[in-house]
BAGU-297461 format. One record per residue: residue number from 1; residue in one letter; x, y, z of N, C-alpha, C in turn. Coordinates in steps of 0.2 Angstrom, whole numbers, plus 2048, in hexadecimal, padded with zeros to 3 digits. Atoms other than C-alpha are relative to their C-alpha. Last residue first. Example, Ala and Ser with C-alpha at 12.3 -4.5 7.8 and 13.67 -1.06 7.14 Angstrom:
BAGU-297461
+-----+----+------+------+------+-------+-------+-------+------+------+------+
!   i ! aa ! n.c1 ! n.c2 ! n.c3 ! ca.c1 ! ca.c2 ! ca.c3 ! c.c1 ! c.c2 ! c.c3 !
+-----+----+------+------+------+-------+-------+-------+------+------+------+
!   2 !  S !  7FC !  7FA !  7FF !   844 !   7FB !   824 !  7FC !  805 !  803 !
!   1 !  A !  804 !  7FA !  800 !   83E !   7EA !   827 !  804 !  806 !  800 !
+-----+----+------+------+------+-------+-------+-------+------+------+------+
end
This chain:
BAGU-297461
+-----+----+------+------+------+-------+-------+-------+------+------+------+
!   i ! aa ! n.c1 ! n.c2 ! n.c3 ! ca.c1 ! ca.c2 ! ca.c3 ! c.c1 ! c.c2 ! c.c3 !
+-----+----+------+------+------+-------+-------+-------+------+------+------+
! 196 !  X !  7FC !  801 !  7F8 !   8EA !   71B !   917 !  7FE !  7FE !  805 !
! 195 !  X !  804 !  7FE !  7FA !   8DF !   719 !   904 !  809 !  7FF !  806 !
! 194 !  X !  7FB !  7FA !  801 !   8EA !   713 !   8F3 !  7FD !  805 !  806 !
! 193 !  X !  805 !  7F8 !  800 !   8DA !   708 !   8F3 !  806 !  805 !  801 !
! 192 !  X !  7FE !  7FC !  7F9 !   8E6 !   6F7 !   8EF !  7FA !  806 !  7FF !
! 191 !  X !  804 !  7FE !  7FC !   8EA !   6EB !   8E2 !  7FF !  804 !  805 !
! 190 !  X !  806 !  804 !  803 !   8F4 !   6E4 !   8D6 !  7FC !  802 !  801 !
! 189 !  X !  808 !  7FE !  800 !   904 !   6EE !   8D6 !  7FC !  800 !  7FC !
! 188 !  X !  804 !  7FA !  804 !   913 !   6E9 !   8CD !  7FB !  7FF !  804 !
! 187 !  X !  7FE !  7F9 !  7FE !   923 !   6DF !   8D7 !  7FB !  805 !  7FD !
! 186 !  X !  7FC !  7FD !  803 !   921 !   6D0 !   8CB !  802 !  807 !  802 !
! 185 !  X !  7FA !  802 !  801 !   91C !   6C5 !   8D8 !  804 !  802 !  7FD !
! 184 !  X !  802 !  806 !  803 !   90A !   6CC !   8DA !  80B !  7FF !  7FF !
! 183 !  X !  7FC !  804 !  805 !   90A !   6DA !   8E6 !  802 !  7FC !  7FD !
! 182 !  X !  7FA !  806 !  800 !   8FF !   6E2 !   8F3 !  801 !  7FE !  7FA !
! 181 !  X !  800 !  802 !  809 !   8FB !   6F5 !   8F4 !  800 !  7F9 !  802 !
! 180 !  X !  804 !  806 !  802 !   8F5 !   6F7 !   907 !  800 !  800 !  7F9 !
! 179 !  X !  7FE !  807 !  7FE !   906 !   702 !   90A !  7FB !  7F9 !  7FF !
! 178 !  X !  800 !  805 !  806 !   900 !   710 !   8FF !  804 !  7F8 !  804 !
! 177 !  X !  809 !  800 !  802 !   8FF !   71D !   90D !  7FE !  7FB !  7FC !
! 176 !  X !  802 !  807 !  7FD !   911 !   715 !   914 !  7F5 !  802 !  7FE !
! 175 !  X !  7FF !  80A !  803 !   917 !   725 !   912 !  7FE !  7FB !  803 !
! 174 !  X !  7FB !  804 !  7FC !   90F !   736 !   914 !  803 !  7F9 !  800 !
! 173 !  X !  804 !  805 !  7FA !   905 !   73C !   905 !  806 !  7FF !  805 !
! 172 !  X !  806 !  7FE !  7FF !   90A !   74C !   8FB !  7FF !  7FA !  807 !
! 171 !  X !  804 !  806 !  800 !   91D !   745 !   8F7 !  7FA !  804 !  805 !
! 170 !  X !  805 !  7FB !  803 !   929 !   753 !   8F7 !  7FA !  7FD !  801 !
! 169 !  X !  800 !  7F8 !  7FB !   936 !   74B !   902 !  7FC !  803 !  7FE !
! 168 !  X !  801 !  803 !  7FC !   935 !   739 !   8F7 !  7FD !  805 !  808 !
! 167 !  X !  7FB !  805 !  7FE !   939 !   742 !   8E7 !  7FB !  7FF !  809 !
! 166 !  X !  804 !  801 !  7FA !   932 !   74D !   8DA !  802 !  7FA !  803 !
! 165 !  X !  7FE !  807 !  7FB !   93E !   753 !   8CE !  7FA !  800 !  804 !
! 164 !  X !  806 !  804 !  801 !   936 !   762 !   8C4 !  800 !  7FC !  804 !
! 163 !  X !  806 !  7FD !  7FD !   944 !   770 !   8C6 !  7FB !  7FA !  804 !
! 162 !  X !  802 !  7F8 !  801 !   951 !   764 !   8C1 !  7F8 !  804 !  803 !
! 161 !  X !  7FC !  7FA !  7FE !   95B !   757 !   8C7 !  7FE !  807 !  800 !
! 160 !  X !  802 !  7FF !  7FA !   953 !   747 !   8BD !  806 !  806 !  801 !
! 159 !  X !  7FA !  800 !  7FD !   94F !   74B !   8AB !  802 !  800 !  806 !
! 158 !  X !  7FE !  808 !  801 !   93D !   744 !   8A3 !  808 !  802 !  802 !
! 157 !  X !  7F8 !  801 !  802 !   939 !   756 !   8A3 !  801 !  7F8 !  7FE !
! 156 !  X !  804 !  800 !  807 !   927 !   751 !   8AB !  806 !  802 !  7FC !
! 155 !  X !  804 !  7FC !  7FF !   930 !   74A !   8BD !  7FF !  801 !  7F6 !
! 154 !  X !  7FD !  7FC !  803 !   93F !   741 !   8BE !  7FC !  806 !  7FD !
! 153 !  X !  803 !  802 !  804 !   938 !   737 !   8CE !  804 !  807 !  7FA !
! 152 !  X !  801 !  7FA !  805 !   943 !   736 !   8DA !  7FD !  800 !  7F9 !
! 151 !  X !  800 !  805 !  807 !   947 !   728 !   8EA !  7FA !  808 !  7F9 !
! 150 !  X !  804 !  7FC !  808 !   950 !   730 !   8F6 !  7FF !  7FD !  7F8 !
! 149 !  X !  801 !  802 !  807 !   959 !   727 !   906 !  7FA !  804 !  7FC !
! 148 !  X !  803 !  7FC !  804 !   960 !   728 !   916 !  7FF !  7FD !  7F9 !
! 147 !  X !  804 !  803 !  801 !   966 !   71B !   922 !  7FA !  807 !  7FF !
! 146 !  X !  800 !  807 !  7FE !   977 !   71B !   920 !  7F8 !  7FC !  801 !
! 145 !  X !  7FD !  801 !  7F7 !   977 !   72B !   916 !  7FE !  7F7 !  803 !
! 144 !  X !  7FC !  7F9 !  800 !   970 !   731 !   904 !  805 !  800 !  806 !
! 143 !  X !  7FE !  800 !  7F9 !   96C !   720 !   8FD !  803 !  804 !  801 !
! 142 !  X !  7FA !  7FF !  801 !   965 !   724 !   8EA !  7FF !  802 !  809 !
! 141 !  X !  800 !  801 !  7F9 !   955 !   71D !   8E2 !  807 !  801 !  803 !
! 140 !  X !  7FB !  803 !  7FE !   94F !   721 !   8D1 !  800 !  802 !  808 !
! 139 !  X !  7FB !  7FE !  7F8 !   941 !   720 !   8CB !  807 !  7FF !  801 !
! 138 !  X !  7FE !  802 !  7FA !   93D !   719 !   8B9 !  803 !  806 !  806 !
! 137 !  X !  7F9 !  800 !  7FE !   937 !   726 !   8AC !  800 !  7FB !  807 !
! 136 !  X !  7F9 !  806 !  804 !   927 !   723 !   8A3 !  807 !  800 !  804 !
! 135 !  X !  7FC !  7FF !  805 !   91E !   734 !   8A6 !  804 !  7FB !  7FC !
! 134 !  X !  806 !  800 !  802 !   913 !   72F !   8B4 !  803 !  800 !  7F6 !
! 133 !  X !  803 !  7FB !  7FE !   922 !   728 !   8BE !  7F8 !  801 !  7FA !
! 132 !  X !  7FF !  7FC !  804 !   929 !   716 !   8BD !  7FA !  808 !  802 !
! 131 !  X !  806 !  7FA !  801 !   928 !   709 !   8C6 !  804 !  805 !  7FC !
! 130 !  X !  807 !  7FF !  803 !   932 !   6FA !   8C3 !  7FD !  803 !  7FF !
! 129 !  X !  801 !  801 !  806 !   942 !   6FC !   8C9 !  7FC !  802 !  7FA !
! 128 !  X !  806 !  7F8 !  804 !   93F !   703 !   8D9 !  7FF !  7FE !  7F9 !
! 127 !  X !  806 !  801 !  7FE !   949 !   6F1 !   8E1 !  7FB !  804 !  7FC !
! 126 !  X !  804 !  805 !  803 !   955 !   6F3 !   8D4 !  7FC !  7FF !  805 !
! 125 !  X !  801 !  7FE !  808 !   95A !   705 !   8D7 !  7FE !  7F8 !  7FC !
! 124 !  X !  807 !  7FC !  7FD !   95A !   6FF !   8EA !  800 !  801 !  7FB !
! 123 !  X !  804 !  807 !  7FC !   969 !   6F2 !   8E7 !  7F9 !  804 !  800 !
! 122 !  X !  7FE !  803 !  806 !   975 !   701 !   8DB !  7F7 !  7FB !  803 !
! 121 !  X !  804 !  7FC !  806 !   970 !   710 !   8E7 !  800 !  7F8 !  7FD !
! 120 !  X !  7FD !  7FB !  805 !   975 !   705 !   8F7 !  7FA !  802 !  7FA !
! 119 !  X !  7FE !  801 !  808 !   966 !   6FD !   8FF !  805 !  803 !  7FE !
! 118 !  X !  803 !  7FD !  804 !   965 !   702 !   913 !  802 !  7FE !  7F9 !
! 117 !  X !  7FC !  7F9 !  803 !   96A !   6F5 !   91E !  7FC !  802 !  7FA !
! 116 !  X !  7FE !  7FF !  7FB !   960 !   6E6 !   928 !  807 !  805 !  7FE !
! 115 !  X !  7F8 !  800 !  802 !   95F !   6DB !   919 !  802 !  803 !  805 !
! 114 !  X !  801 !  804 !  801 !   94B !   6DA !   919 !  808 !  7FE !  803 !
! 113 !  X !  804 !  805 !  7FA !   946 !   6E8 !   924 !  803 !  7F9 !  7FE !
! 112 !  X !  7FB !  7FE !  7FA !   951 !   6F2 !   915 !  800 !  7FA !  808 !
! 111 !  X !  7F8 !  802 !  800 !   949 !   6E9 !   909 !  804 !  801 !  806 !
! 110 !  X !  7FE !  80A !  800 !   939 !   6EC !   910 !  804 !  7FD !  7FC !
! 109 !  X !  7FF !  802 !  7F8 !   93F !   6FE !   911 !  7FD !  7F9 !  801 !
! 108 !  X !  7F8 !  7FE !  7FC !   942 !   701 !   8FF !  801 !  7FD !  808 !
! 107 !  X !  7FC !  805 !  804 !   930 !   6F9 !   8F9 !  809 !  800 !  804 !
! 106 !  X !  803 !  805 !  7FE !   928 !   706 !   903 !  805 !  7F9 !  7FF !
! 105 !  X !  7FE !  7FD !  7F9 !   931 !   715 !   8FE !  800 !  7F8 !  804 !
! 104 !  X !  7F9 !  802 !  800 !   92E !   70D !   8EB !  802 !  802 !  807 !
! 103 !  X !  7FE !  808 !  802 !   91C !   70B !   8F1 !  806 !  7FF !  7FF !
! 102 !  X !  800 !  805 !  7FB !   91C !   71D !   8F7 !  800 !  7F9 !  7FF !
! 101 !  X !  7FB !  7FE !  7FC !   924 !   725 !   8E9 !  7FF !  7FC !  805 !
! 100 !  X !  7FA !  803 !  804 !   918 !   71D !   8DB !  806 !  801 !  806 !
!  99 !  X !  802 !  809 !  7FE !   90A !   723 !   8E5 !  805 !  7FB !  7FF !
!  98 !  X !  801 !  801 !  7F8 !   912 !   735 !   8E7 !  7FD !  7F8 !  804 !
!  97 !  X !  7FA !  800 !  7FE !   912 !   734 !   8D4 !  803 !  7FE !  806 !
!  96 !  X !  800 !  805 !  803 !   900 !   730 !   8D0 !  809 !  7FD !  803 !
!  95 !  X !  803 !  806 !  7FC !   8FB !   73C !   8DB !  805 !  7F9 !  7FE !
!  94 !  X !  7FE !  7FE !  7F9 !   908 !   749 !   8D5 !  7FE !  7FA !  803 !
!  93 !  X !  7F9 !  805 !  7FF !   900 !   744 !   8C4 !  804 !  801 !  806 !
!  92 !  X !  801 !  808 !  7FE !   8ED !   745 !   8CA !  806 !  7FF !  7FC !
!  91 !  X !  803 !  804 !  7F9 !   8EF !   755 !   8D0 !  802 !  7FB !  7FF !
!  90 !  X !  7FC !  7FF !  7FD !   8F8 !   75B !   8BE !  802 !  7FC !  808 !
!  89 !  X !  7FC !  806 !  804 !   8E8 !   753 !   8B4 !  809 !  803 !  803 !
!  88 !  X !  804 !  808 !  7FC !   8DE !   75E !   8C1 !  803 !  7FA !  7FE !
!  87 !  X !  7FE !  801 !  7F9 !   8E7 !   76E !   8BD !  800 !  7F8 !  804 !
!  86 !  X !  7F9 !  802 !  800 !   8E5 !   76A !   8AB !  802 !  801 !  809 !
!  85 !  X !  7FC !  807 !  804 !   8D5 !   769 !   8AC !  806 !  800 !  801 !
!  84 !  X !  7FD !  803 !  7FC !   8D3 !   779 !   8B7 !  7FF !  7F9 !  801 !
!  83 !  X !  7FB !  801 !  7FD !   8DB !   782 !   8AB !  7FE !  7FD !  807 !
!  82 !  X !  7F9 !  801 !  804 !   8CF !   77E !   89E !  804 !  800 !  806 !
!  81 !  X !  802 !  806 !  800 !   8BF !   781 !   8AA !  807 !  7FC !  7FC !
!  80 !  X !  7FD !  802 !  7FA !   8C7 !   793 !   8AC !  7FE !  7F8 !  802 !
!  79 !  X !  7F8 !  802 !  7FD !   8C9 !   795 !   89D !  801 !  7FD !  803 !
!  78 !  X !  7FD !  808 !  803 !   8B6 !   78F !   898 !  80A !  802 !  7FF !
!  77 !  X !  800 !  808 !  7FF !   8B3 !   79A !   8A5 !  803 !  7FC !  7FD !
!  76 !  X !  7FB !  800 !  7FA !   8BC !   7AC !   89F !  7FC !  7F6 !  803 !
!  75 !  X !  7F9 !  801 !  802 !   8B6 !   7AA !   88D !  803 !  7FF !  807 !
!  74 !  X !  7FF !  806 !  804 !   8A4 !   7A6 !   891 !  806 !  7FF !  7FF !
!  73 !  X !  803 !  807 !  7FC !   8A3 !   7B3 !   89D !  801 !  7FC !  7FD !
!  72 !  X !  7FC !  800 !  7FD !   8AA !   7C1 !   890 !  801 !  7FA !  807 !
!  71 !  X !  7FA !  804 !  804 !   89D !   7B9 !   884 !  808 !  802 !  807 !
!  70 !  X !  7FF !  808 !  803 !   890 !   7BC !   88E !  806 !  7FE !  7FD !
!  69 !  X !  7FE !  802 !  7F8 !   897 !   7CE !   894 !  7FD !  7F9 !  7FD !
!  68 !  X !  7F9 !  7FE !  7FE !   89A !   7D2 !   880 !  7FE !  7FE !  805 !
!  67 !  X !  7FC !  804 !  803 !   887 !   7CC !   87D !  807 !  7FE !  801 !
!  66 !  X !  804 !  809 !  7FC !   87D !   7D3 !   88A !  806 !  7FD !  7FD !
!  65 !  X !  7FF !  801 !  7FA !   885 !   7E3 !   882 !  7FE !  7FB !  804 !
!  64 !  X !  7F7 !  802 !  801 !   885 !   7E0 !   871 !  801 !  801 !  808 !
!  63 !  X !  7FD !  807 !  803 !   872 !   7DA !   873 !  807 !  801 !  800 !
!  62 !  X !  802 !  803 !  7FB !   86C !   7EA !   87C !  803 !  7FA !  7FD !
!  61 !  X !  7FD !  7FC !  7F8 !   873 !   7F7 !   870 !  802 !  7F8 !  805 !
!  60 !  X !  7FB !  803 !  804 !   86B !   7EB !   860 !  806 !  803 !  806 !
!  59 !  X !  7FD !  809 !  800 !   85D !   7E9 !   86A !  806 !  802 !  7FF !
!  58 !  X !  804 !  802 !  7F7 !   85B !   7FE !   86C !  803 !  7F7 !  7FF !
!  57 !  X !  7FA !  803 !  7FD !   864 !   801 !   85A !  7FF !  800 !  806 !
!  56 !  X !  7FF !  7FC !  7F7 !   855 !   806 !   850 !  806 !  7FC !  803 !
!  55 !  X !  805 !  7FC !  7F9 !   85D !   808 !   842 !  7FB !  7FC !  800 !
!  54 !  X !  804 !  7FE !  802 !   86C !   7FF !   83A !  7F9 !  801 !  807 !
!  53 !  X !  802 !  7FF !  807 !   87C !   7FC !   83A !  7FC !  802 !  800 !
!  52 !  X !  800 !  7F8 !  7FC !   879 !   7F9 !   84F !  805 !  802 !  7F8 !
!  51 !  X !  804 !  7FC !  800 !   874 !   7E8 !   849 !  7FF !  806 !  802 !
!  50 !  X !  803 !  800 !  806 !   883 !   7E0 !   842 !  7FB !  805 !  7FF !
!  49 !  X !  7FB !  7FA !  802 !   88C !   7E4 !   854 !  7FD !  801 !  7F7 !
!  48 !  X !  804 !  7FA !  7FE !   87A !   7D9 !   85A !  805 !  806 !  7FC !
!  47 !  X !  807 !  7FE !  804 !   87D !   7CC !   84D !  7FE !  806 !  803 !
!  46 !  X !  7FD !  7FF !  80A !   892 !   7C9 !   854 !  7F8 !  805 !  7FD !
!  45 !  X !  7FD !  7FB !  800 !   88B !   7CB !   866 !  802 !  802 !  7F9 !
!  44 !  X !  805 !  7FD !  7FD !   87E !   7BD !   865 !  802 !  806 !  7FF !
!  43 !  X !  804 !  7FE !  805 !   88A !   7B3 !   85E !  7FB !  805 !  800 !
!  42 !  X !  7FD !  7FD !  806 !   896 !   7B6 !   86B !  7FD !  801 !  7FA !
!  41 !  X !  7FE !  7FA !  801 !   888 !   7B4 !   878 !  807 !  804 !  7FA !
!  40 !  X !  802 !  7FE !  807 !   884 !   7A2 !   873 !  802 !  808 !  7FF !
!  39 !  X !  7FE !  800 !  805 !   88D !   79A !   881 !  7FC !  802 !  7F9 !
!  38 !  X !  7FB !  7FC !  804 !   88E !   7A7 !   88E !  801 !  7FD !  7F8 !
!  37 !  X !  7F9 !  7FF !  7FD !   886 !   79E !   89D !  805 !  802 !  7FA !
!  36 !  X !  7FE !  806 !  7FF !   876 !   797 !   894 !  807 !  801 !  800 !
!  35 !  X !  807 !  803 !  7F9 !   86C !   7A9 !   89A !  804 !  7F8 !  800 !
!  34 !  X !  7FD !  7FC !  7F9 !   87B !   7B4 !   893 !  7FC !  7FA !  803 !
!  33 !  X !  7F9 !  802 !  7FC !   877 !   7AA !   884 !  805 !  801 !  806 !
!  32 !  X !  7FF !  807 !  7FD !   866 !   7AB !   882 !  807 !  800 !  802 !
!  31 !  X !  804 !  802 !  7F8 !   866 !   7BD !   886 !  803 !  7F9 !  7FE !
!  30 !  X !  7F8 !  7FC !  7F9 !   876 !   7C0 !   878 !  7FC !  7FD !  806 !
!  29 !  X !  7F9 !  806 !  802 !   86B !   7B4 !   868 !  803 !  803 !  808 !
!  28 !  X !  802 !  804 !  7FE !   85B !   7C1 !   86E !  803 !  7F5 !  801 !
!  27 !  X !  801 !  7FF !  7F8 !   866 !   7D0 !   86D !  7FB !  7F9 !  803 !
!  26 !  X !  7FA !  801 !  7FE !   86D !   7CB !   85C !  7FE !  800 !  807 !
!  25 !  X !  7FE !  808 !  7FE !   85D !   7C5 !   857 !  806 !  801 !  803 !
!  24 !  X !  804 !  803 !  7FA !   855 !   7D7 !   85C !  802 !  7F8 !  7FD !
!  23 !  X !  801 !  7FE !  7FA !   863 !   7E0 !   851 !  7FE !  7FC !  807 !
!  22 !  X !  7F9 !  803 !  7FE !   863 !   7D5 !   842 !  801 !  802 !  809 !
!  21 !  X !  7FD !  806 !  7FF !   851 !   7D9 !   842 !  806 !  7FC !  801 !
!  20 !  X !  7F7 !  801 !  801 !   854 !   7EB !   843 !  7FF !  7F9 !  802 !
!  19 !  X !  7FE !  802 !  7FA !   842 !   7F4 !   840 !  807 !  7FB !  7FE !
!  18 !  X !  7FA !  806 !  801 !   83A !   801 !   838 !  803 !  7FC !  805 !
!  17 !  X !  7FD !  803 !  7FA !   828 !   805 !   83C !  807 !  7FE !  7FD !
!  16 !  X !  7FF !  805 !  801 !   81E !   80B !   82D !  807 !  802 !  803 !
!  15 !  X !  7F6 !  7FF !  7FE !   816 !   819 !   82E !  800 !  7FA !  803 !
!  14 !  X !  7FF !  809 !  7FA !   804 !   817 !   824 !  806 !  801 !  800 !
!  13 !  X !  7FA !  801 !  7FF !   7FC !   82B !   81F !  801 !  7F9 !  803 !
!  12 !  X !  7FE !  805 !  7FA !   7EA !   82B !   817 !  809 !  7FF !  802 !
!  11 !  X !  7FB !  801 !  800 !   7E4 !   83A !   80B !  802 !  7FA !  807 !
!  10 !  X !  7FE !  7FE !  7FC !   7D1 !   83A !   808 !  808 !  7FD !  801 !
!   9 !  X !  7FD !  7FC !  802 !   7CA !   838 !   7F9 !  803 !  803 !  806 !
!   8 !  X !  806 !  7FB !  800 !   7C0 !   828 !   7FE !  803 !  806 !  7FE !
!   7 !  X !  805 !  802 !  7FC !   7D2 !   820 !   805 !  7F8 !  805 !  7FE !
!   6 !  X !  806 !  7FD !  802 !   7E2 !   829 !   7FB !  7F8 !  7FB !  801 !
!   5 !  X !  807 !  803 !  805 !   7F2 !   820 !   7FA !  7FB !  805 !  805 !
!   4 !  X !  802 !  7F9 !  801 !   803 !   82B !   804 !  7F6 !  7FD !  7FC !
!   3 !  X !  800 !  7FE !  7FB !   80B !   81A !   80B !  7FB !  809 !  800 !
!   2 !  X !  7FA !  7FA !  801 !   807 !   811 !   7FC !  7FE !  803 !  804 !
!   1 !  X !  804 !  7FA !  800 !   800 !   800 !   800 !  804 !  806 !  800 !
+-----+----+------+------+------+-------+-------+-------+------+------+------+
end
């Protein structure tokens, strides 16, 4: 209908409402996704910055800005969910380590009990033999006194002596927390709750 047409010979005026569809989806992409913790607000944002182009720019105002803080939420979380993955795959090598540590602690001292002296390095590096850290590397085990001793993991490096080493003094649990492991002939852990 033409906005100036003519009714009975009377002049009729029809205003026609503009409106910023990209605008009111960006802001309705930004709400949802402020509302499911951030993850749609980047798209939400992209449609609203689309929709301040064009007039009226109320949604399209309100959608970049719902939008940007949704999205800046979404980025800062799913960091913080990233790093505390990895913190948690660091936990459980430490763990895995410190269990390693105490079994071969373990192992050293009923030899010791068995023979009634402490292993030299050479005799106590085949007792530890077997275990190994999280990264693969054998323990080593080295008599620092008559009735001392340090058994060392070489830590994620894979070289012993540096920053990384973790060693029998560093160990998160007390020793003898792993004493109810028991073991099959071949010196490997069969069983046990790794419990105190």
């Amino acid at each position: 209908m033409d906005p100036l047409s003519q009714v009975d010979g009377t002049a009729q005026v029809v205003i026609v409402k503009e409106t910023n569809s990209i605008g009111l989806a960006g802001f309705i992409v930004s709400l949802v996704g402020f509302v499911s913790c951030g993850l749609l607000s980047p798209i939400g944002f992209i449609l609203s910055l689309f929709g301040l182009t064009r007039s009226p720019k109320g949604f399209a105002i309100a959608g970049t800005i719902i939008g940007g803080l949704g999205s800046l939420f979404f980025v800062f979380v799913g960091l913080a969910i990233i790093l505390a993955l990895l913190g948690m795959g660091a936990i459980a090598e430490r763990v895995a380590v410190d269990a390693q540590l105490s079994i071969a602690s373990q192992l050293i001292e009923d030899r010791w009990a068995e023979t009634g002296a402490l292993p030299n390095d050479q005799d106590g590096q085949v007792v530890i033999d077997r275990l190994s850290d999280p990264w693969g590397s054998t323990l080593r085990y080295t008599a620092t006194g008559a009735d001392v001793y340090i058994i060392a993991s070489a830590g994620e490096d894979l070289a012993f002596d540096t920053e990384d080493d973790l060693t029998t003094a560093d160990m998160m649990f007390e020793p003898g927390t792993f004493d109810d492991v028991e073991w099959d002939t071949d010196d490997e852990a069969v069983e046990g709750d790794g419990g105190g």
